[in-house]
TIROBA-317638 format. One line per 2 residues: their letters; for each residue x, y, z of N, C-alpha, C, O, CB. Coordinates in pm, whole numbers, plus 32768, in hexadecimal, padded with zeros to 4 digits. Each point is the difference from the previous one (the first is absolute). Glycine has a CB too. Example, Ala and Ser with C-alpha at 12.3 -4.5 7.8 and 13.67 -1.06 7.14 Angstrom:
<nodes>
AS) 8527:7DC7:830C:7FA7:8077:8000:805A:8078:8000:8068:7FFE:8042:7EDB:7F8D:803B | 809A:80DE:7F3B:8052:8077:8006:7FB3:806D:8049:8033:806F:8011:8043:7F52:7F18 .
</nodes>
This chain:
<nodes>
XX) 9DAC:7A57:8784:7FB3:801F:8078:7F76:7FC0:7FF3:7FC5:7FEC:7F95:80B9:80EF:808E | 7F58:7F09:8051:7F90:7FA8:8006:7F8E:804E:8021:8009:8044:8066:807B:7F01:7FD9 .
XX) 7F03:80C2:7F78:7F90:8057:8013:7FD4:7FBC:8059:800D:7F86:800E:7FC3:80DF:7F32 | 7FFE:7FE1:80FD:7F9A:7FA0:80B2:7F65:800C:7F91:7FE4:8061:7FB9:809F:8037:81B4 .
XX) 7F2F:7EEA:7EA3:7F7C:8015:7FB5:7FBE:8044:8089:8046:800D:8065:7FA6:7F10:7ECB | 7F91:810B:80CB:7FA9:8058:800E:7FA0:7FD4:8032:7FAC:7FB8:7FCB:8098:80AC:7FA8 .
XX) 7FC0:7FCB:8111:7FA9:7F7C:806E:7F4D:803C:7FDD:7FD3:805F:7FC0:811A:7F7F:815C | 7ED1:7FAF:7F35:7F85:7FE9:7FE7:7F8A:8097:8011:7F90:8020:7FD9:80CC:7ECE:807A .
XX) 8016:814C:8000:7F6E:8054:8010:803D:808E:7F9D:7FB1:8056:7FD7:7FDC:7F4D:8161 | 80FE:8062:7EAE:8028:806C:7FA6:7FA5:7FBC:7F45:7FDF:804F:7FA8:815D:7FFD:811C .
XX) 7EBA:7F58:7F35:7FC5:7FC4:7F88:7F65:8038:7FF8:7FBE:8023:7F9E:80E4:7EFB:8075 | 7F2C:80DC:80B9:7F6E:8023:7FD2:7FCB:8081:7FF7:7F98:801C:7FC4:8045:7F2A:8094 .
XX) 8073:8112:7FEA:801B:8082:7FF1:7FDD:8032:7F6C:7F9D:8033:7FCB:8114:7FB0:80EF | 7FDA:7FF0:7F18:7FD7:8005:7F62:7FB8:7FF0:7FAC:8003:803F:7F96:8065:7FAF:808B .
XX) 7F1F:7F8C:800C:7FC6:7FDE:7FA2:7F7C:8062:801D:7FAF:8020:7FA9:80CC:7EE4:802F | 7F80:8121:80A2:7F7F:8043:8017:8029:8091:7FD6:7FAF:803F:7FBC:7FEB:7F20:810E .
XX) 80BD:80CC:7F50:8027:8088:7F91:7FE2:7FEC:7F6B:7FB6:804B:7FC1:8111:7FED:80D3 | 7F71:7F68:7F3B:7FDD:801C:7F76:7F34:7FE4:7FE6:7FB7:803F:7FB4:818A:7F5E:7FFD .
XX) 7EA1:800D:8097:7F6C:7FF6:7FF7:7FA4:8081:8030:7F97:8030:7FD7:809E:7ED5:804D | 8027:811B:8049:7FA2:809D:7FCE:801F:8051:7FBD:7FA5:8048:7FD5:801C:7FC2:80BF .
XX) 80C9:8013:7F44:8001:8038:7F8F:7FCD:7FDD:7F5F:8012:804A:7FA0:808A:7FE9:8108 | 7F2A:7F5C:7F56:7FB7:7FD6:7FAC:7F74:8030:7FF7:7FCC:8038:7FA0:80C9:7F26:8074 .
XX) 7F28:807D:807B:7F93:802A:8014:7FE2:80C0:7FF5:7F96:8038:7FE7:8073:7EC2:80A8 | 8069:8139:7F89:7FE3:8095:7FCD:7FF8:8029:7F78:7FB3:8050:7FCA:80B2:7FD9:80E9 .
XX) 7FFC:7F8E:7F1F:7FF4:801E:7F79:7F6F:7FAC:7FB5:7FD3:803D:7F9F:8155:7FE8:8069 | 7E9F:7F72:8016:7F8E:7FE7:7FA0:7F8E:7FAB:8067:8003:7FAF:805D:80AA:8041:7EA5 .
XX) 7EE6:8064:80A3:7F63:7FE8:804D:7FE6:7FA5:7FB1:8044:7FE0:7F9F:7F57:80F1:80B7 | 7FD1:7EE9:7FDF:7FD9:7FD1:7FB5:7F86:8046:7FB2:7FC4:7FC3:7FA8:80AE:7F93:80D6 .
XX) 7F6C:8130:7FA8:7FAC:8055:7FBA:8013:8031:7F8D:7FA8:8026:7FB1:8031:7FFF:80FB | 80D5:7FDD:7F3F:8032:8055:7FA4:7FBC:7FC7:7F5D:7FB4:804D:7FC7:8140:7FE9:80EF .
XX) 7F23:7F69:7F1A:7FC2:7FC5:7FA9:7F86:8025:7FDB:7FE1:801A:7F8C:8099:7F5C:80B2 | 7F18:808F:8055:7F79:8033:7FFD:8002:80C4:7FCA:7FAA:803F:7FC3:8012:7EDA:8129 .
XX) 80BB:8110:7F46:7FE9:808B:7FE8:8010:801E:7FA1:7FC0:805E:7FD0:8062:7FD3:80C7 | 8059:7F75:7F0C:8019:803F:7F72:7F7E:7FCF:7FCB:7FD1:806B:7FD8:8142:7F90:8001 .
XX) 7EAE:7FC6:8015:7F91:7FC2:7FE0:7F72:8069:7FF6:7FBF:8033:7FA5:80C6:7EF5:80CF | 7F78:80D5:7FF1:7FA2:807E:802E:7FFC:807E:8009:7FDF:8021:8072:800C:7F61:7FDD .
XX) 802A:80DB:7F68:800A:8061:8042:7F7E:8085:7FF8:7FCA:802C:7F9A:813C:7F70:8048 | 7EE3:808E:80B0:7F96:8017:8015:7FDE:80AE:7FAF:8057:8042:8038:7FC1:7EF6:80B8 .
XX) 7FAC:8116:7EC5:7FCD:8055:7FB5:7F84:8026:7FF7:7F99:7FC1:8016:80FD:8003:7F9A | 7F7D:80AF:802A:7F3A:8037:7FCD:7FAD:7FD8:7FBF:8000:8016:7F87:8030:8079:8078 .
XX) 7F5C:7F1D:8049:7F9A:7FB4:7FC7:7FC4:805F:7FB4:7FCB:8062:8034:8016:7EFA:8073 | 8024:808B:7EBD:7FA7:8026:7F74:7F75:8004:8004:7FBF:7FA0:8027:80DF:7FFC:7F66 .
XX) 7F32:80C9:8050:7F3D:7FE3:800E:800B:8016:7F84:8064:8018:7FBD:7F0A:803F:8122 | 7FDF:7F9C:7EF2:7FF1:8038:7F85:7F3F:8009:8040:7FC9:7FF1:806D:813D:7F91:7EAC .
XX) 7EC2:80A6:8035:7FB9:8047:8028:7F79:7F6A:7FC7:7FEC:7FE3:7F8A:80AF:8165:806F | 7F20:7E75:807C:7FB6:7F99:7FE4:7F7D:8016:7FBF:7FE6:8071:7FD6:808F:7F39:80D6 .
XX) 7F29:7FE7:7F44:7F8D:7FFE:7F99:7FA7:8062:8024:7FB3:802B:7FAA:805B:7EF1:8027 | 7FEE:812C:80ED:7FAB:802B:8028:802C:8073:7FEB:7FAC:8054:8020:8001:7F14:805B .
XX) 80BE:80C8:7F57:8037:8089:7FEF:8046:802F:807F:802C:8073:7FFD:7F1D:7FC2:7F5F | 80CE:7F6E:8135:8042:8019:8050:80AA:7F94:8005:8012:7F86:7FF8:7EDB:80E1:8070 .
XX) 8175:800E:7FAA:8082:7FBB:803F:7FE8:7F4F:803E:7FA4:7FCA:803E:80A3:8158:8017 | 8035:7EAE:7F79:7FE6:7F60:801A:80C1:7FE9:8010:8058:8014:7FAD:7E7D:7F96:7F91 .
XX) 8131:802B:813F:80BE:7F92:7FDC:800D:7FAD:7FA2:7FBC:7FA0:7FDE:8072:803D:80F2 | 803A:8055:7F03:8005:7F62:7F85:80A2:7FCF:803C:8050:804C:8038:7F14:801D:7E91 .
XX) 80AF:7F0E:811B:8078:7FE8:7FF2:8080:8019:7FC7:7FFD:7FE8:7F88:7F77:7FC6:80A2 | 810E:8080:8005:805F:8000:7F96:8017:7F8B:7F8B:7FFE:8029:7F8C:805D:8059:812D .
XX) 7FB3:7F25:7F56:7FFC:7FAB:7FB6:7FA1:7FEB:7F8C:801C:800B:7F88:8042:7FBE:8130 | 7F3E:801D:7F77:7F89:7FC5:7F9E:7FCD:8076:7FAB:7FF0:800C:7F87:7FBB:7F3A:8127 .
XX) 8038:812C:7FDC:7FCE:807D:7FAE:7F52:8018:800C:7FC0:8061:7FD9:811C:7F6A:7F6E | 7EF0:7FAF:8102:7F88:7FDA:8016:7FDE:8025:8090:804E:8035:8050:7FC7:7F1A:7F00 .
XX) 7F59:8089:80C9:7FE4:8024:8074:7F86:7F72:802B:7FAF:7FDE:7FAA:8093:815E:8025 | 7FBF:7E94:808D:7FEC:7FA8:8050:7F3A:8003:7FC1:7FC2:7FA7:7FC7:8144:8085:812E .
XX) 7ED1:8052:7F30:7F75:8045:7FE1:7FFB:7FC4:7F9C:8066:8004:7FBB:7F86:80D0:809A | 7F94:7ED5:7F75:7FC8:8003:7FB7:7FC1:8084:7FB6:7FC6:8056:8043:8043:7EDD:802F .
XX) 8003:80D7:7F0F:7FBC:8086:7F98:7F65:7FE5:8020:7FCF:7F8F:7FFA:80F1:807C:7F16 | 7F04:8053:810B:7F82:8022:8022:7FA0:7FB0:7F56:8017:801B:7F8A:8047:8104:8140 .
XX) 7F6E:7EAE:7F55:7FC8:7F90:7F8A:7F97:7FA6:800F:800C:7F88:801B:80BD:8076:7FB2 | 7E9C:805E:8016:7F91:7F7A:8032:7FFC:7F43:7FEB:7FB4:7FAA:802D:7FCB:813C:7F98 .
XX) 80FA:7F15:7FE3:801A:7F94:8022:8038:7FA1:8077:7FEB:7F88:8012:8005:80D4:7F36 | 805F:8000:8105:8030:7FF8:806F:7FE8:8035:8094:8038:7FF6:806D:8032:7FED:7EE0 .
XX) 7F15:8061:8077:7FEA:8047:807D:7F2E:7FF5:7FDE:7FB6:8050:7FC7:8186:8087:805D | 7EAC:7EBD:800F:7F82:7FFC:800D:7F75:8066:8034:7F87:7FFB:7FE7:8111:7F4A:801D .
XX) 7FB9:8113:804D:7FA0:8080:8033:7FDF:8024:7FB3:7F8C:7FDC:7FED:80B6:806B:80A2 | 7FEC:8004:7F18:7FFD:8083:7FB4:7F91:7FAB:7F67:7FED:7F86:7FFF:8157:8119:806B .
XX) 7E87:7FB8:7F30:7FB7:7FEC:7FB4:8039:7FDC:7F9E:8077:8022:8004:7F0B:804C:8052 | 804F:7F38:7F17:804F:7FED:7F76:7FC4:8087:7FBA:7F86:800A:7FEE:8090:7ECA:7FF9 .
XX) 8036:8182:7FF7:7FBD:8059:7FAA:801C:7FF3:7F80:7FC2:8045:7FB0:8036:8040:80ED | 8066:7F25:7F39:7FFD:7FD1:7F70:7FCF:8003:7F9A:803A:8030:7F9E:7FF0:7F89:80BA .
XX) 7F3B:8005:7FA2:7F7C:801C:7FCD:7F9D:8008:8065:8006:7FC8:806E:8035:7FD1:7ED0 | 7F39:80D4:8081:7FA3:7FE6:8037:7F9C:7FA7:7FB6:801F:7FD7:7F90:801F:80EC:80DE .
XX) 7F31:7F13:7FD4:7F94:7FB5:7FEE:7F94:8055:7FF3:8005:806D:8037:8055:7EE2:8038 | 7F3D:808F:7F4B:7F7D:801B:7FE4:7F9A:7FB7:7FD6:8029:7FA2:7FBC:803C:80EE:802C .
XX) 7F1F:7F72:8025:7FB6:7F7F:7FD0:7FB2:807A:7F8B:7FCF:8066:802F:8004:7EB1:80D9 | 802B:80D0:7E69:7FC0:7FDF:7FC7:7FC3:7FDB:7F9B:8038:7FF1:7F93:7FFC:8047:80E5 .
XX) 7F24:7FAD:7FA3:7FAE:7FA5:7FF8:8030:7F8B:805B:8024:8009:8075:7F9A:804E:7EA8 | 803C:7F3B:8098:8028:7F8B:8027:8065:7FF8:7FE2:8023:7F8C:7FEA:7F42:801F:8019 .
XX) 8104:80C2:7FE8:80AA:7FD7:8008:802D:8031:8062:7FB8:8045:8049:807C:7FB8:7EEA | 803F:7FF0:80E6:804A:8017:8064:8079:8060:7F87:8030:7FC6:7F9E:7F89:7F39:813B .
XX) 8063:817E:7F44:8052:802C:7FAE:807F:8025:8035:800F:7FCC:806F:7F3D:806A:7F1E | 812C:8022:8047:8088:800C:800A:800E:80A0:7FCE:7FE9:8031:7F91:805B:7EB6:8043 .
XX) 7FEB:815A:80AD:8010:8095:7FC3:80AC:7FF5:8048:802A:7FB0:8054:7E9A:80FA:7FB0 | 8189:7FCE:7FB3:80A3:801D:8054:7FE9:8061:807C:7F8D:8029:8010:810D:7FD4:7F01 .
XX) 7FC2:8028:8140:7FF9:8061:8045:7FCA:8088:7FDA:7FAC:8047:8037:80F0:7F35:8011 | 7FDA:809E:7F05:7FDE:804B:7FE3:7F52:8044:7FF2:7FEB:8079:800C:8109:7F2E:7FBA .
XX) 7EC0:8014:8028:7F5D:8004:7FEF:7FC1:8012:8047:7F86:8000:7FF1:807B:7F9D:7FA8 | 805E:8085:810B:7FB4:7FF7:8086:8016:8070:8022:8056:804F:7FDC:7FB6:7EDF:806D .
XX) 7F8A:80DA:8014:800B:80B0:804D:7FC9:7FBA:8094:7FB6:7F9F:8010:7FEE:8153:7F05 | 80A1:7F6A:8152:7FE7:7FCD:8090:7FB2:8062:8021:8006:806A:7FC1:80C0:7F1F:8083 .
XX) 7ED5:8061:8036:7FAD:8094:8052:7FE3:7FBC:8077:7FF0:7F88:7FE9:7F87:8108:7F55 | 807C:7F8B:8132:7FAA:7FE7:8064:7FD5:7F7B:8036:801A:7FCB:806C:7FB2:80F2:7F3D .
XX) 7FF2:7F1B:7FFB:7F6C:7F86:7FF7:8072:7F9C:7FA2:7FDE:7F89:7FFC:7EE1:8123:7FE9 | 81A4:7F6F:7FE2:8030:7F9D:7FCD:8066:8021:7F86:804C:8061:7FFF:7EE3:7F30:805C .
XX) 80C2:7FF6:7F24:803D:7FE1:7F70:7F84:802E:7FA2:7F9C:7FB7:8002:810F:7F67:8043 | 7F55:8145:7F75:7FA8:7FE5:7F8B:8023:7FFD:7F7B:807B:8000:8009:7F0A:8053:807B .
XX) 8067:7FAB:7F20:8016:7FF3:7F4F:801B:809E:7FD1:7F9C:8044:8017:7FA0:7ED7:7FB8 | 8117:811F:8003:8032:8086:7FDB:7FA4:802A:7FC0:7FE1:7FBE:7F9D:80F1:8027:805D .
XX) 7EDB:809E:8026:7F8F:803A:7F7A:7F5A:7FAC:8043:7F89:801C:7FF2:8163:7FD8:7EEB | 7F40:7FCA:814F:7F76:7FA9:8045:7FE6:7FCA:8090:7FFE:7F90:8034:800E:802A:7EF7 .
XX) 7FDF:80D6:8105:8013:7FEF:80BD:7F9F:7F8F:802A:8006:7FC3:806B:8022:8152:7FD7 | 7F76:7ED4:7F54:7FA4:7F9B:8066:8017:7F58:8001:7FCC:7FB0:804D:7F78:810B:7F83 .
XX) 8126:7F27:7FB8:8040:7F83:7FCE:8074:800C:8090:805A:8052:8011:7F7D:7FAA:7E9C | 7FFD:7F92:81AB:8083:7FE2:8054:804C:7F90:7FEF:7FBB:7F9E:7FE5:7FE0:80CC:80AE .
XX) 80E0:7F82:7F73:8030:7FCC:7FFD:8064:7FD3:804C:8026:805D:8048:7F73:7FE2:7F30 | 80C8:7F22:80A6:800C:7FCC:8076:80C9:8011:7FB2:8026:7FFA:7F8B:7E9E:7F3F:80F3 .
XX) 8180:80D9:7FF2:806B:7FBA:7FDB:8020:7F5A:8041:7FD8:7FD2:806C:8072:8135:7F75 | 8012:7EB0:7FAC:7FF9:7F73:800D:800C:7FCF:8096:7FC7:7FA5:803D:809B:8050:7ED8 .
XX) 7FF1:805D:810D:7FEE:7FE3:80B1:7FE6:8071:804E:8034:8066:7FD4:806C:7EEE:8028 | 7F18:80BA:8077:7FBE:806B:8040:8094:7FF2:8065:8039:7F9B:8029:7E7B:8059:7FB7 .
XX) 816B:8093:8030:8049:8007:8086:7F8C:7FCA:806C:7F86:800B:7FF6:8127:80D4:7FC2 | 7FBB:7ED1:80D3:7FB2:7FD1:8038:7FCD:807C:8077:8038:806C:8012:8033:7E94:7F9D .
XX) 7F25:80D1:8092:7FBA:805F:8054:8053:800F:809D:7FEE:8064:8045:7F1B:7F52:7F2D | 8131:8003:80AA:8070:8002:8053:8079:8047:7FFE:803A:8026:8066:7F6D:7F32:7FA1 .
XX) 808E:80C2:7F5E:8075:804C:7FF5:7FD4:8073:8020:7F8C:8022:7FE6:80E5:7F6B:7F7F | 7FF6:80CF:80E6:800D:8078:7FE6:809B:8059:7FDE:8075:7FE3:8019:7EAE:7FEE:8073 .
XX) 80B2:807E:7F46:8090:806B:7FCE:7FED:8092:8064:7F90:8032:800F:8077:7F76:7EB4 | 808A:809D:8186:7FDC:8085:8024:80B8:8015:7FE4:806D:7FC9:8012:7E7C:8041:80C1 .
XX) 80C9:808A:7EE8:808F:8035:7FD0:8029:8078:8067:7FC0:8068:7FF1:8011:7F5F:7EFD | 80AA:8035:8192:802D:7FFD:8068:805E:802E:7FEA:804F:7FD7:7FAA:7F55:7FA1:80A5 .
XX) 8073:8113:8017:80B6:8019:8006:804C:7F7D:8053:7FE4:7FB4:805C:7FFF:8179:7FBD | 8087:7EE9:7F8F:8050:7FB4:8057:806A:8014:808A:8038:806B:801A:7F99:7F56:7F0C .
XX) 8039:7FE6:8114:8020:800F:808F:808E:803E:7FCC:801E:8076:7FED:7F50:7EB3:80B6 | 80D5:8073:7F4F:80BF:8025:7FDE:801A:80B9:7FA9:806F:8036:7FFA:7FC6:7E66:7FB0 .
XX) 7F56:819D:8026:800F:8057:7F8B:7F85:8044:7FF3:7FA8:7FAD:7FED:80F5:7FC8:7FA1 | 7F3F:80EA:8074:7F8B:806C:8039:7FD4:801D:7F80:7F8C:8026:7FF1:80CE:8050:80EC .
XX) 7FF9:7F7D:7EBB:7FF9:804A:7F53:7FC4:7F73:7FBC:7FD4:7FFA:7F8D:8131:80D0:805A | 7F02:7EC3:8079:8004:7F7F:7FAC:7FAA:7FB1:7FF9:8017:7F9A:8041:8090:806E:7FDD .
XX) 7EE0:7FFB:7F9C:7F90:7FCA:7FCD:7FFF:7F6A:800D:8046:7FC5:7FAE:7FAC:80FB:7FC0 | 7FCB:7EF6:80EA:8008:7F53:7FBE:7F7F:7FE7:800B:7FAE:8052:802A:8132:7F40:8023 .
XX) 7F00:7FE5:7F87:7F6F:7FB8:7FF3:8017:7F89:8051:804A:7F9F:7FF8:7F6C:80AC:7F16 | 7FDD:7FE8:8154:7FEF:7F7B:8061:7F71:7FA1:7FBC:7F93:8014:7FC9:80D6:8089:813C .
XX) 7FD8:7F0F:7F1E:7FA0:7F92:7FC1:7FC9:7F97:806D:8049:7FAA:8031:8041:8068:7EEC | 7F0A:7FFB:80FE:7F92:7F82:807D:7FBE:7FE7:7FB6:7FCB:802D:7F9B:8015:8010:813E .
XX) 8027:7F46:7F80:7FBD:7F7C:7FE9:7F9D:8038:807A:8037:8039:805E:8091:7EE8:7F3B | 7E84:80CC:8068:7FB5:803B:8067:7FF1:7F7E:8045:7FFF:8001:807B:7F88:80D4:7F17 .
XX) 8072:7EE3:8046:7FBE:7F6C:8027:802E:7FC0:8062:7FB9:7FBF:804D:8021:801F:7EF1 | 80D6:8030:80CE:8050:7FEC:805E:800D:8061:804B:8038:7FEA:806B:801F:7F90:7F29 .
XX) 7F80:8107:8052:805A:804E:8070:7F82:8023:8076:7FA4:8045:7FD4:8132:8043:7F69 | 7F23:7F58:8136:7FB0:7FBB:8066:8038:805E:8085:8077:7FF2:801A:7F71:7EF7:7F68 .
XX) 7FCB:8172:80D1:8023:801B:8090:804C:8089:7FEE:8026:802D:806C:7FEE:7ECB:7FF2 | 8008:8149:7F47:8085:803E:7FFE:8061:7FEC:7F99:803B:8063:7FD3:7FA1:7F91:80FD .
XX) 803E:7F91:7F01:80A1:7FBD:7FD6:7F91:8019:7F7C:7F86:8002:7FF1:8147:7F1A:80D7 | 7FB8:80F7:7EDD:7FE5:8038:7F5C:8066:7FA4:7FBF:8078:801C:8000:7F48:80FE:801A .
XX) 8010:7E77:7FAF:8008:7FA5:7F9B:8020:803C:7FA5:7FAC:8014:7FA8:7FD3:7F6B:8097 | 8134:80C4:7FAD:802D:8004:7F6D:801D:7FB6:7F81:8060:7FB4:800A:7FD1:80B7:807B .
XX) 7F9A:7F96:7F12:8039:7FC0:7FA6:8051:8040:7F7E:7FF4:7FE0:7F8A:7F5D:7F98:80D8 | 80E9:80CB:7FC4:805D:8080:7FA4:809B:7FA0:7FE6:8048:7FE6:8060:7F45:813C:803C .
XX) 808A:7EC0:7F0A:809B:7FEC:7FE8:8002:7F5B:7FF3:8060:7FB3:8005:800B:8134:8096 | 7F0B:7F00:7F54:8027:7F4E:8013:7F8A:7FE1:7F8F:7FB7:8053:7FCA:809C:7F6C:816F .
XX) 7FB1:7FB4:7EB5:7F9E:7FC9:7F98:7FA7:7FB9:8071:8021:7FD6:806F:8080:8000:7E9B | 7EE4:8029:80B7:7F79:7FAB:8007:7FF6:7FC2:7F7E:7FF7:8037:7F92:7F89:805E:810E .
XX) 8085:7EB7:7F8B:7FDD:7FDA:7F91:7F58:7FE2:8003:7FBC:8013:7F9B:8146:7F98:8040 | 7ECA:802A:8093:7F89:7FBF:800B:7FD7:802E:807D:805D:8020:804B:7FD2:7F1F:7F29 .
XX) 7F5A:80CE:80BA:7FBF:8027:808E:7F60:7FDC:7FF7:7FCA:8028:7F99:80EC:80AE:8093 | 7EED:7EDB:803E:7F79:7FD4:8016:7FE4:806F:8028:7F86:8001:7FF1:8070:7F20:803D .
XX) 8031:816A:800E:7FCD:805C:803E:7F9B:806A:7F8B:7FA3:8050:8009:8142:7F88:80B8 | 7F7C:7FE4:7EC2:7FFA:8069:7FA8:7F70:8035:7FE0:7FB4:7FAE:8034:811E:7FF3:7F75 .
XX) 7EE1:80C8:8017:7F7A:804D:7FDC:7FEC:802F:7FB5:8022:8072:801E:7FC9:7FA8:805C | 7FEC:7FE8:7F1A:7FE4:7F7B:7FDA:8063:7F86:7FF8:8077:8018:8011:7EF5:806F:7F84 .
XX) 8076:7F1F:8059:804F:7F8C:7FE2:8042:7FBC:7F82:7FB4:7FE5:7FA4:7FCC:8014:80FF | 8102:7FEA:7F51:802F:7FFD:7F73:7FF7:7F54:7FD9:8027:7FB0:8055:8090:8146:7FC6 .
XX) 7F23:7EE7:7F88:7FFA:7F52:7FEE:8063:800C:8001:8014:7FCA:806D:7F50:7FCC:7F24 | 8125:8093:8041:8094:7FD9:7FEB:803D:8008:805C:806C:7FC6:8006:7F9E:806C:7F4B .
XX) 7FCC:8012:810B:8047:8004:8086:7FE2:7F7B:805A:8052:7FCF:804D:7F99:813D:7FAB | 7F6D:7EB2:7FEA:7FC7:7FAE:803A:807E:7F74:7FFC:8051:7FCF:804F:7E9B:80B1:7F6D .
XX) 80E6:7F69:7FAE:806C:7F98:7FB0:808A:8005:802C:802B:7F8C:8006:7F56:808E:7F32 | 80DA:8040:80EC:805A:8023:804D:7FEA:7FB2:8067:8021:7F8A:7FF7:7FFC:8142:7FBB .
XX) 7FB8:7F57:80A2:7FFA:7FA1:8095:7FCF:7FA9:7FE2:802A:7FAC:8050:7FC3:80D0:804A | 7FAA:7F3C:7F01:7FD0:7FAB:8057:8059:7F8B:7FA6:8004:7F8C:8029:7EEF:80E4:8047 .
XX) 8152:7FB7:7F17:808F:7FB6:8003:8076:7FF0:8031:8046:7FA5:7FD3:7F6A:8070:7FBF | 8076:8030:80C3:803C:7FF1:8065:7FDC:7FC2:8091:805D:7FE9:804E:7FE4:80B7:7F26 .
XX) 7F40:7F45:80AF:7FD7:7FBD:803B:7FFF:7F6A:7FEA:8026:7FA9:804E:7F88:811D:7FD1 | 8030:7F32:7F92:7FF1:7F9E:7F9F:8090:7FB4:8007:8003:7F89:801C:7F45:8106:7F49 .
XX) 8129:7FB6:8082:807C:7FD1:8009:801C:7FBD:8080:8031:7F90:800B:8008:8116:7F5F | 7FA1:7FB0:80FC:8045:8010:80BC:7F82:7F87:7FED:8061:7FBA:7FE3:8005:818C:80CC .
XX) 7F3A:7E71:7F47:7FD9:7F96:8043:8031:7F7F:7FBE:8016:7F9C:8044:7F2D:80EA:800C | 80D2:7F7F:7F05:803E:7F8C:8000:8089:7FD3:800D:801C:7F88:7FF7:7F3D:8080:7FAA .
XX) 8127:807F:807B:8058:7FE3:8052:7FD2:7FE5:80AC:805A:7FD4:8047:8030:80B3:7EF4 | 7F34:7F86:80E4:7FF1:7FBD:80A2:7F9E:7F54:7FE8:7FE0:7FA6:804F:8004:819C:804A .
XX) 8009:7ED0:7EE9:7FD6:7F3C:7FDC:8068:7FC8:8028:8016:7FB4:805E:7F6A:803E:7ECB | 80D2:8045:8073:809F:7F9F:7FF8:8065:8027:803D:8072:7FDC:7FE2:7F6E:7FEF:7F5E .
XX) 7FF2:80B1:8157:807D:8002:807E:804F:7F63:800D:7FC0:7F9F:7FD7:7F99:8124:80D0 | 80F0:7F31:7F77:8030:7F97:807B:8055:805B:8082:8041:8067:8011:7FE9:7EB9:7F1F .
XX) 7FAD:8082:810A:8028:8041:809F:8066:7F69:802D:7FEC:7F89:801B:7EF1:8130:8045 | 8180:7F94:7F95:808E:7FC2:805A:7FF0:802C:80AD:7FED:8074:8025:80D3:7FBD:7EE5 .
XX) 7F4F:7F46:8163:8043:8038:8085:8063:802B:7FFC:805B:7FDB:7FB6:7F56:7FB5:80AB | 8055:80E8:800A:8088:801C:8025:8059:7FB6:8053:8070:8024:8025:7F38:808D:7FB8 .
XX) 8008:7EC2:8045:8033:7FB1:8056:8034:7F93:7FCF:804E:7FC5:804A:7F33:808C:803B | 805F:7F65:7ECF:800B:7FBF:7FD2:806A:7FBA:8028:8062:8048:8010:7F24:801E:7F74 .
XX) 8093:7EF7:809E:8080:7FB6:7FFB:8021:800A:80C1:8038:7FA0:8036:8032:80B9:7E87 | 7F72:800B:8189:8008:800D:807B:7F94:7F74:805F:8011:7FC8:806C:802F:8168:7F46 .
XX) 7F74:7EC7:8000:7FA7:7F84:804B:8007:7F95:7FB3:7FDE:8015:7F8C:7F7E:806F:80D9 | 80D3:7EDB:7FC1:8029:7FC8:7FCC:7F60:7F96:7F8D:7FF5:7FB6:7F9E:8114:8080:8143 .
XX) 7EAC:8005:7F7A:7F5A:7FC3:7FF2:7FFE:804F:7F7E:7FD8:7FB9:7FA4:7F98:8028:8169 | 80A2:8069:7EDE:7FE8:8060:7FB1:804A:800D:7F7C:8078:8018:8011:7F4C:8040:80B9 .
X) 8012:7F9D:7EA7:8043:7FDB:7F60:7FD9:808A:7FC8:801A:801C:7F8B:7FBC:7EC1:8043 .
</nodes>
């Protein structure tokens, strides 16, 4: 017996059945989902003593660690300074006592003394309930210099490496920019500037 073949449109029937039955069975997300799958973002407890996200993976957090190296506002308390005579001397934290009017020398309120970098006169700190959590203490951190009209210039959760605003003023911060300046003009010596028209005008090489 002779099979009759299977005319043109019973063929396309078919083929579009099995293509959507293909298409039900696989996304192209699916790959993305095993991949991904979405869970409870991990905090821990950061430099400032407040909750921070960290990544599953890394285990890290985006935030820079609170570190006058990285954060130019805030003061070096590392060592302090004193002049004397004609020296310039070196005391630790430990040797320091804070009041009011300032840094002085432990045992000798009238010996003042400087730490290596002054917090600048622009920073400020206010320790604030928090909005999300009524029990939950954070430290807001402004910048005064920027914050102008109303609008409050945060700098909480990010680094400052360098700033002209700064008060006093840090030479290392200076050197900072003005090597980087320094960079941005002699890359614009040696720009070249291509047309976007190039090869379109025949006058034109």
């Amino acid at each position: 017996m002779i099979e009759e073949e299977p005319s043109l449109e019973e063929l396309l029937d078919n083929d579009s059945e099995g293509k959507e039955k293909e298409d039900l069975e696989f996304s192209p997300f699916d790959e993305l989902q095993e991949e991904f799958q979405p869970g409870p973002i991990p905090k821990i407890t950061g430099p400032d003593g407040l909750p921070m996200q960290v990544s599953d993976q890394s285990g890290e957090s985006d935030i820079p660690a609170l570190n006058p190296d990285t954060f130019l506002c805030m003061g070096d308390y590392s060592f302090y300074l004193f002049e004397k005579g004609s020296k310039e001397e070196k005391v630790l934290p430990s040797q320091v006592d804070r009041d009011e009017g300032g840094w002085f020398l432990k045992g000798s309120p009238k010996v003042r003394v400087f730490p290596y970098r002054e917090p600048c006169k622009h920073y400020a700190r206010q320790m604030i309930q928090s909005d999300l959590n009524p029990e939950l203490k954070m430290v807001s951190r402004i910048c005064l210099a920027r914050s102008q009209q109303g609008s409050i210039m945060s700098v909480r959760d990010r680094a400052v490496y360098a700033c002209d605003l700064r008060s006093p003023q840090d030479l290392v911060s200076l050197r900072i920019l003005d090597a980087f300046d320094d960079r941005k003009i002699q890359e614009g010596k040696n720009r070249q500037h291509y047309s976007l028209f190039k090869g379109a005008d025949p006058k034109q090489k």
